[in-house]
C-alpha positions in Angstrom: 64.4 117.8 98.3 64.1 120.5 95.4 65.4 120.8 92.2 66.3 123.5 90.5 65.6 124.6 87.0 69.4 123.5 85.9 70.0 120.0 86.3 73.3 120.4 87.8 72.2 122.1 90.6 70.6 120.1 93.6 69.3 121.6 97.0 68.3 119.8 99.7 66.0 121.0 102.1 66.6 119.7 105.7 63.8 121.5 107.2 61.5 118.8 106.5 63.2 116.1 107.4 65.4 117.3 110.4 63.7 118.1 113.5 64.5 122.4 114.5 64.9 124.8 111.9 67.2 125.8 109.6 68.4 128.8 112.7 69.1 125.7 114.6 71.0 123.9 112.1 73.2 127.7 111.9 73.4 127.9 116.0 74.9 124.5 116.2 77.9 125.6 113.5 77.1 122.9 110.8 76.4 119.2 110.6 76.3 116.9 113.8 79.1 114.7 112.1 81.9 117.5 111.8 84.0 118.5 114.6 83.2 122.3 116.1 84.9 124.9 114.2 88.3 126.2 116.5 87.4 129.3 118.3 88.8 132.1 116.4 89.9 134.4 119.4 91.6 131.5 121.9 93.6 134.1 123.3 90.9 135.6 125.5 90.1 132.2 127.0 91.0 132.7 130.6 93.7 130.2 131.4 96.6 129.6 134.3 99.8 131.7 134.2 101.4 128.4 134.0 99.7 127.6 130.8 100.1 130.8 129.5 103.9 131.0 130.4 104.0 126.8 128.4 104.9 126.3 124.6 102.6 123.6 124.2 99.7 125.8 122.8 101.4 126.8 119.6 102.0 122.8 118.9 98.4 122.3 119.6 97.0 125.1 117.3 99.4 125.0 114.5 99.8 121.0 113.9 101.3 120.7 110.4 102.7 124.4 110.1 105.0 123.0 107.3 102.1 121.5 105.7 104.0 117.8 105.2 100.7 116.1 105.2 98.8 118.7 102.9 97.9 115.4 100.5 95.6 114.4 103.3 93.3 117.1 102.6 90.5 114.6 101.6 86.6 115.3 101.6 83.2 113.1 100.4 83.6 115.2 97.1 87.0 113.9 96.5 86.3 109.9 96.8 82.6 109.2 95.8 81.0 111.1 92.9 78.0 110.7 90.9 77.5 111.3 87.7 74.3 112.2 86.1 73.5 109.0 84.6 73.8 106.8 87.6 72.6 108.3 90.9 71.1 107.5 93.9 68.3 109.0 96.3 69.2 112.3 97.8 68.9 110.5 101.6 71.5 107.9 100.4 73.8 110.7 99.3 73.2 112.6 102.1 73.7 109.8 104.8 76.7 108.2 103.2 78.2 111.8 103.2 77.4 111.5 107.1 78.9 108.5 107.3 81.9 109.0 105.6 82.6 112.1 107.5 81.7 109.8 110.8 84.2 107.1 109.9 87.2 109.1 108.9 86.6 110.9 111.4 86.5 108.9 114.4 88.4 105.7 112.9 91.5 108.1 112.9 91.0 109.5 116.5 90.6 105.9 117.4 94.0 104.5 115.0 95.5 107.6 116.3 94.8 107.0 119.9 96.2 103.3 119.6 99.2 103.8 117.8 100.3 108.2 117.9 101.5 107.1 122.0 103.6 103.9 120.9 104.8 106.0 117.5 106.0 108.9 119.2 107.5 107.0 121.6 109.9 104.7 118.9 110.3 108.1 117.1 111.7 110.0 120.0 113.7 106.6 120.9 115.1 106.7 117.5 116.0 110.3 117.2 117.5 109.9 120.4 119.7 107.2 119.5 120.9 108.5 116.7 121.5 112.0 118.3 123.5 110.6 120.6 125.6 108.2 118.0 126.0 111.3 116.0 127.1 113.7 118.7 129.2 110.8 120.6 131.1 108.7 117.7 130.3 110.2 114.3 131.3 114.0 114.9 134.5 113.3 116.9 135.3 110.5 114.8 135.3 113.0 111.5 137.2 115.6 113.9 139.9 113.0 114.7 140.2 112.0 111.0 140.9 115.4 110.4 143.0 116.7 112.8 145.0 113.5 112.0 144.9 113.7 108.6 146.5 117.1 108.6 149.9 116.1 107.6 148.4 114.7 104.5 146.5 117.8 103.6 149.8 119.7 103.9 151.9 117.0 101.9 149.4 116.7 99.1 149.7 120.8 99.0 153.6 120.7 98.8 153.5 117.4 96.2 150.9 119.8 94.0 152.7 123.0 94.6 156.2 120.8 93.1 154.8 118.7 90.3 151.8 119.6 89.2 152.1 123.7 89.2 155.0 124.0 87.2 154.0 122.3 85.0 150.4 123.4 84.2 152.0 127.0 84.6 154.4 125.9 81.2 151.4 124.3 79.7 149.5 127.3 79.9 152.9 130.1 78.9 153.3 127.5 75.6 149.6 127.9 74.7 148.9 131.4 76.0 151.0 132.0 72.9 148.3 131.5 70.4 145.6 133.2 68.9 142.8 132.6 67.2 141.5 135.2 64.6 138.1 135.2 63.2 137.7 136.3 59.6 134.9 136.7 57.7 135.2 135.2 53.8 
């Protein structure tokens, strides 16, 4: 490890203490910990016309195109910092970043892998059900309490149009009769 000239500023040389070079480290895309980068151009990867012709790809690149979960965005920086009071050897920082990135990393994939099968399933169950109870009971339900209901639509119009029109029509003849003048003293 090196320090620089301003205390705030901390580089690490792997060289030393990795075997290969720092081209190597370059080659291999980053870190061992971190998953490989997503090829940029995976349209020229040579597939089926049956996978080309499927929708799935779109829902495997693009996997929170609303950004719902953008809260989850969490690195090593975020949790564990250091101030410059209290801090430890630069291997301990460097393999508890490794570590960290290790264990969110695969303690998700595995969580995931347990419980993202039985999830979906409940949640496509669920939608389902209430797809169905919506399209089967609620929406012809509402339609029948309409279409029944009509003749109260039309005899609340008539009792408004009787009472309540003539009424508010005088109201407003007797008042429309004022005026209000503004003067300045």
């Amino acid at each position: 490890m090196m320090r620089g000239e301003d205390s705030d500023e901390v580089e690490i040389d792997l060289s030393g203490s990795e075997p290969g070079t720092e081209e190597d480290f370059e080659e291999r895309g980053g870190p061992l910990w971190r998953a490989p980068e997503a090829l940029e151009d995976e349209d020229n990867i040579h597939t089926s016309n049956l996978v080309e012709i499927s929708d799935t790809r779109p829902l495997i690149n693009a996997r929170d195109p609303r950004g719902i979960n953008e809260c989850l965005q969490v690195s090593f920086e975020d949790v564990i910092a250091e101030p410059l009071s209290a801090r430890s050897t630069d291997k301990v920082w460097f393999w508890s970043n490794a570590l960290f990135e290790v264990c969110r990393v695969w303690v998700y994939r595995v969580v995931s892998l347990l419980l993202a099968l039985p999830m979906a399933f409940l949640s496509g169950l669920l939608f389902a059900l209430l797809s169905c109870f919506h399209i089967w009971m609620v929406q012809p339900c509402t339609r029948y309490t309409l279409i029944l209901s009509y003749w109260l639509q039309c005899l609340w119009a008539v009792l408004l149009e009787l009472l309540c029109r003539p009424l508010f029509t005088s109201a407003g003849r007797c008042c429309g009769a004022f005026s209000v003048h503004l003067a300045d003293e």
